[in-house]
N, C-alpha and C positions, 0 to 999 in steps of 0.2 A: 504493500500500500504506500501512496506517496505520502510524506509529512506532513503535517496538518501547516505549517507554516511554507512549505512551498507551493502549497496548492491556494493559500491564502497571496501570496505575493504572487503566484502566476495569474490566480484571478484579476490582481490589482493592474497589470500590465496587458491584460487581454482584455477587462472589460472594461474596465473603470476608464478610459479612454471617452468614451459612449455613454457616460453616465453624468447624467445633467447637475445629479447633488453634488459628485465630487466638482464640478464646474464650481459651482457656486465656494464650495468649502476649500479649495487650493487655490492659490496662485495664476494667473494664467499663463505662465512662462513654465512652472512643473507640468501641465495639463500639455503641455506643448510638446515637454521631453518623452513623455510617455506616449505622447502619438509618436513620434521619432521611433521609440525603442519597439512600441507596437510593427511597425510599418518595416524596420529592422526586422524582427523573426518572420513577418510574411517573405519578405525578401529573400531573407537567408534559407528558409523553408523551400521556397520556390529552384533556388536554385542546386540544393542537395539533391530535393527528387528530379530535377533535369540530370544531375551530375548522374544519379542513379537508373535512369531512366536509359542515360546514354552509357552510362559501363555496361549494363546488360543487355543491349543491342548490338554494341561495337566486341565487346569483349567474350567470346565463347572460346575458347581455349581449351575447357574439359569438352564440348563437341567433337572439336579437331583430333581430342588425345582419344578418346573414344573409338571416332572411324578410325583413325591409322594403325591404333595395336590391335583392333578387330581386323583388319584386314590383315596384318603382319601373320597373326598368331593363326591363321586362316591358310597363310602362304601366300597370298594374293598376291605381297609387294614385299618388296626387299630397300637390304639399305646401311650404309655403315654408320648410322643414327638409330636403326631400329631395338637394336639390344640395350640399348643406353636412355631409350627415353619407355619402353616398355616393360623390361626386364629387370635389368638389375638399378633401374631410378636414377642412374647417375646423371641423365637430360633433363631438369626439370623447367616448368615455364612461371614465370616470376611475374614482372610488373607487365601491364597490360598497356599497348602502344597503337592499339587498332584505331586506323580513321574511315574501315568498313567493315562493314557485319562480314564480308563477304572473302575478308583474305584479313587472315588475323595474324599480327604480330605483337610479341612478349619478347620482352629481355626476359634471360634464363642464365643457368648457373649448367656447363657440362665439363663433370670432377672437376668444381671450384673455380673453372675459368670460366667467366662472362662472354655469354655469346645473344645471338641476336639467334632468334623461331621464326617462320614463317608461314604459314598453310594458309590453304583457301578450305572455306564451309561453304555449303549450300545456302542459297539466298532463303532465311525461314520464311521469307511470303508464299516460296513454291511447296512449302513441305505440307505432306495434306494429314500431318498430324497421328498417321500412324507413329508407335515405339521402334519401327525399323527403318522411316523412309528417308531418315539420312541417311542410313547403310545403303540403302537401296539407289536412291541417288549420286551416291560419293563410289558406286560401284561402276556407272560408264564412265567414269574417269579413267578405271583400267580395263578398257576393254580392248589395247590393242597393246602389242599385237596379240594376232591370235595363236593357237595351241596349233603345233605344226609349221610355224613361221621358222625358215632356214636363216642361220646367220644373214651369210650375203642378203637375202630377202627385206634381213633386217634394217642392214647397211643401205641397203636401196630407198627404202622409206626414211631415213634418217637422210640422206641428199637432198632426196627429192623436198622433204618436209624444211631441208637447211638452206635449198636453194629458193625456194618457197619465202621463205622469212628475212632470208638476207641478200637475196639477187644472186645472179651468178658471178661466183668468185673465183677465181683459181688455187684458192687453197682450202677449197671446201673438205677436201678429201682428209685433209689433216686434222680437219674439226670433226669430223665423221670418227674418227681415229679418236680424241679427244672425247668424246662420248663416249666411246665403247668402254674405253679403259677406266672412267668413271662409273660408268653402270656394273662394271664386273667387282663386284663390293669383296668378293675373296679371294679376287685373285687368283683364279686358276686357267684363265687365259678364254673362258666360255662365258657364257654372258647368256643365265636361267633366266625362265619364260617373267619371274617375278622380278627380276633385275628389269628385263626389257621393259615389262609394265612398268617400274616404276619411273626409269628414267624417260619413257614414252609422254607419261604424265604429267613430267616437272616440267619438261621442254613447251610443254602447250602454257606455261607462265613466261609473261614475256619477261621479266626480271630475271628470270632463272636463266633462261636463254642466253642473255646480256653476258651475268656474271659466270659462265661460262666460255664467251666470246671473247669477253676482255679479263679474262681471268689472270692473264699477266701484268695488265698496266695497276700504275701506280696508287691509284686514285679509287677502284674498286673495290668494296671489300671483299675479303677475300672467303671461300666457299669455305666452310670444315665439314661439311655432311649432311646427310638428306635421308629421309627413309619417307617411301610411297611421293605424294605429294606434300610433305615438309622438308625444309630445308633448314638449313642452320650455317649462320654466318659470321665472322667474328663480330665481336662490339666496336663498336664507335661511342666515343663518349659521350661527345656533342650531336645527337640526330636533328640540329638544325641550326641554322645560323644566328639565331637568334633565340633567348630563355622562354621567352612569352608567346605564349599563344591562346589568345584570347577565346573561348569557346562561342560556337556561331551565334548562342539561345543569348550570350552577353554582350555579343558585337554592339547591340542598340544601345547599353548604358553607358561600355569604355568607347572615351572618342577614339579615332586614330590616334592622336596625336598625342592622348597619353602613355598607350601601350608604346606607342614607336619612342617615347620618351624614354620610356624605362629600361625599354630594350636598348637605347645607345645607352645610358648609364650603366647596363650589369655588361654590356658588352666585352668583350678582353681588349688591353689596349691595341691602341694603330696599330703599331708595328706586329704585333702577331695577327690582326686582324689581313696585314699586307702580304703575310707567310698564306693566309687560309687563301686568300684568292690568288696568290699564285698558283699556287696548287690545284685551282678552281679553274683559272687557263690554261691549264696543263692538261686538263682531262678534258677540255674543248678543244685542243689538239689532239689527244688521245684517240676521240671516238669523229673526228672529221674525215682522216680517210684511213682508214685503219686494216687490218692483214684482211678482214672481213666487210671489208666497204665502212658505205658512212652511215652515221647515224645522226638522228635529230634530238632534239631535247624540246620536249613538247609541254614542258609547263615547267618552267626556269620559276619554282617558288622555294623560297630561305628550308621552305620544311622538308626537301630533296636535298639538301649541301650541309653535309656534317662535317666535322674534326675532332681528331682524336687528341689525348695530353700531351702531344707534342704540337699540335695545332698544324699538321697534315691531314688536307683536306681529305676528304672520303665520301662518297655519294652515298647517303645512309638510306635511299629508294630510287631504285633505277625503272620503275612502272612507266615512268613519263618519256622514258627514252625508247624512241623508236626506230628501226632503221629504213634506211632514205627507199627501201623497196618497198618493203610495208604502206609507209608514207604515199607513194606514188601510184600502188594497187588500187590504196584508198581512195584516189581521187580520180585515176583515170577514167572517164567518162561518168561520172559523179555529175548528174543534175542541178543546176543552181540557179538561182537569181542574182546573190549579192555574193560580194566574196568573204563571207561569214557563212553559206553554206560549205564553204571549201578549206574546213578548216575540221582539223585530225587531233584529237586528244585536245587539248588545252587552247594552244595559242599557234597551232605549224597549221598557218593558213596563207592559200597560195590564193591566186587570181580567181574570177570569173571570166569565164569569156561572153557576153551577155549575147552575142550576134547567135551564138549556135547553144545556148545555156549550158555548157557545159565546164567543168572546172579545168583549170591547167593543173599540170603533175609538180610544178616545182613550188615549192613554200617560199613565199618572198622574204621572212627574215630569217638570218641564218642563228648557228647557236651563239655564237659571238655577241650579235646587237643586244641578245635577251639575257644574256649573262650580263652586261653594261647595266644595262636599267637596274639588275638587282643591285650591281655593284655600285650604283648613285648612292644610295641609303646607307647601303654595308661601310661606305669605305671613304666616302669623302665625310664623315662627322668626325672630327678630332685630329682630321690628316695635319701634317705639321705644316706651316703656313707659307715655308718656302716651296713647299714640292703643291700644293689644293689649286696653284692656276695653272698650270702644267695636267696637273691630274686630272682638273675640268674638262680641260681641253680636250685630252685625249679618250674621257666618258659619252663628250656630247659627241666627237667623230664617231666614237664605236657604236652609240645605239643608233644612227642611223643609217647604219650597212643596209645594205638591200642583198637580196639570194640573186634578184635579175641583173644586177648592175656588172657591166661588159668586164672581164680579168677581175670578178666577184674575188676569185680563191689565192690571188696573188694578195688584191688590196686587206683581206680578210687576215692571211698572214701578217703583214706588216703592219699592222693595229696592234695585233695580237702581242707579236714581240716586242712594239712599240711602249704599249704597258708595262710588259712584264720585266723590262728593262730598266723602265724607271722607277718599279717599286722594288726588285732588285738591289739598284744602285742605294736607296736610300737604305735597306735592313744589311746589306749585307758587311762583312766584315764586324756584326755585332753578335750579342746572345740570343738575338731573335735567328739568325741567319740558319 
């Protein structure tokens, strides 16, 4: 039972607001506080059950852990994560990081190193509420290949599916190679039918695909292990360029201008700030033309660009990166009216042609311009006052690249290094360096 004195004193701040005798008998300045402190727990009320409202939408973790070691313990799928998050617990999933119900990510602990989870769940609007129809659902994920599929057979569909997603490369055969030798989780030179499902699976995430692609450059983080459709990837400390991130339900209370206040104030200083985005133009070089063609960055937002405690940049979500085949499938012969029908993922929007309505294949800003705009915010507040008119200069040239504009990939490079040279010049030879 609650207290006889708290339930006197909550009465006093719940009703007594609304009561015309205590008007008369207090102050009107106390009657004042107490609508304050009333209007306070509506408030704070409202926003606990959003906060709760949204963990349990966004956050299903035991879902994910659920289908993957049914299906493991089944034989279904394989995987050099499956014994470690099923069996003997040493995978566990920690703090909840999901911005959709529908591909859920948690920091986790595997034997005591911090790493990053990833899986996708079924969308729960399509689940029709039987006790198995996420099994049942999460079950065409591994239907291919099928029982009877030949190596080579396999290798074939693994081309076809790579040249498919990334255009035709001449070093596909080696990423084909690169696959197998990931999928064969023990190594015995064969690659079982639940091996092949599973890495059949992971490959249809276009993330996964990526950090397989670019699995050597610098900037990626890097794979530790997968079982079925989950993945696991080292930590990044910082999963965004910024602390704050204002939840959508509170966008209308905080201005911009306060969050982006706070945010330059907890920021880390310039100069390490001038390390993260070098490192930021590095991997804008990395995935431009790269062993596997090019790729786009289709929504250049602070909550895609982390760093780690050495303040080396790392893409802490690669979903928004697409490559330039994908991109141009998507658009060829694509219907439009304006050139905001012809526009892929976020912001990689190329022309209309309004004479024959149809879209052009090339995106008119490249990833260069859209990394500039972020980098206005990130990197010109606190810059040091001899290098910010220099630095202007070379922000306002860079976001206004164009993808159409004639030796687009020469003038693209020479921005590129033209920055990275001058924020170079000023860290380097220090402890930031």
């Amino acid at each position: 039972m609650m207290p006889r004195a708290l339930r006197r004193l909550l009465h006093l701040v719940l009703f007594c607001p609304l009561s015309k005798g205590l008007q008369s008998r207090l102050p009107a300045i106390k009657v004042k506080y107490l609508l304050l402190a009333w209007l306070g727990i509506l408030i704070a009320s409202w926003v606990i059950y959003m906060q709760y409202a949204s963990y349990s939408e966004l956050c299903r973790g035991h879902v994910c852990h659920m289908v993957i070691c049914d299906h493991y313990r089944r034989g279904i799928i394989s995987g050099s994560s499956c014994k470690a998050l099923c069996d003997q617990k040493t995978l566990t999933l920690q703090r909840c990081m999901s911005t959709s119900s529908t591909h859920q990510v948690y920091s986790g602990l595997w034997k005591e190193r911090p790493v990053v989870i990833k899986c996708g769940v079924e969308d729960p609007v399509k689940i029709d509420g039987a006790p198995d129809s996420v099994l049942r659902q999460e079950m065409s994920l591994f239907d291919k290949p099928t029982r009877g599929t030949s190596m080579d057979e396999f290798k074939e569909m693994l081309h076809s599916f790579l040249k498919a997603n990334l255009g035709e490369q001449p070093s596909l055969n080696s990423l084909v190679d690169r696959v197998i030798a990931l999928a064969d989780v023990n190594q015995d030179g064969k690659v079982s039918l639940a091996e092949a499902k599973s890495i059949w699976a992971l490959l249809q995430i276009n993330e996964f695909l990526l950090m397989v692609a670019l699995q050597e450059k610098e900037h990626t983080p890097k794979l530790l292990g997968f079982c079925g459709d989950l993945y696991v990837t080292e930590h990044v400390g910082h999963s965004s360029l910024y602390r704050i991130e204002v939840p959508h339900y509170l966008q209308a209370l905080v201005p911009d201008a306060l969050s982006s206040s706070l945010n330059h104030w907890l920021a880390p200083a310039w100069p390490r700030r001038a390390r993260i985005t070098i490192g930021l133009l590095e991997f804008v070089e990395e995935v431009f033309h790269g062993s596997y063609g090019s790729f786009l960055i289709c929504d250049a937002s602070p909550r895609h660009v982390g760093y780690n405690a050495k303040y080396d940049c790392k893409m802490a979500n690669l979903r928004s990166v697409a490559s330039e085949a994908v991109v141009r499938g998507y658009l060829r012969g694509r219907r439009c009216e304006t050139n905001a029908d012809c526009t892929y993922g976020r912001d990689c929007t190329a022309t209309c042609d309004r004479l024959v309505k149809q879209c052009n294949t090339e995106v008119v800003q490249p990833n260069l311009a859209k990394v500039c705009v972020l980098l206005q915010d990130f990197l010109l507040f606190g810059a040091p006052s001899d290098l910010r008119g220099d630095l202007e200069k070379q922000l306002r040239t860079c976001v206004t690249l164009s993808g159409l504009a004639s030796q687009m990939e020469v003038h693209h490079s020479l921005v590129l290094n033209n920055l990275k040279t001058l924020l170079w010049k000023k860290i380097s030879n220090t402890q930031y360096s």
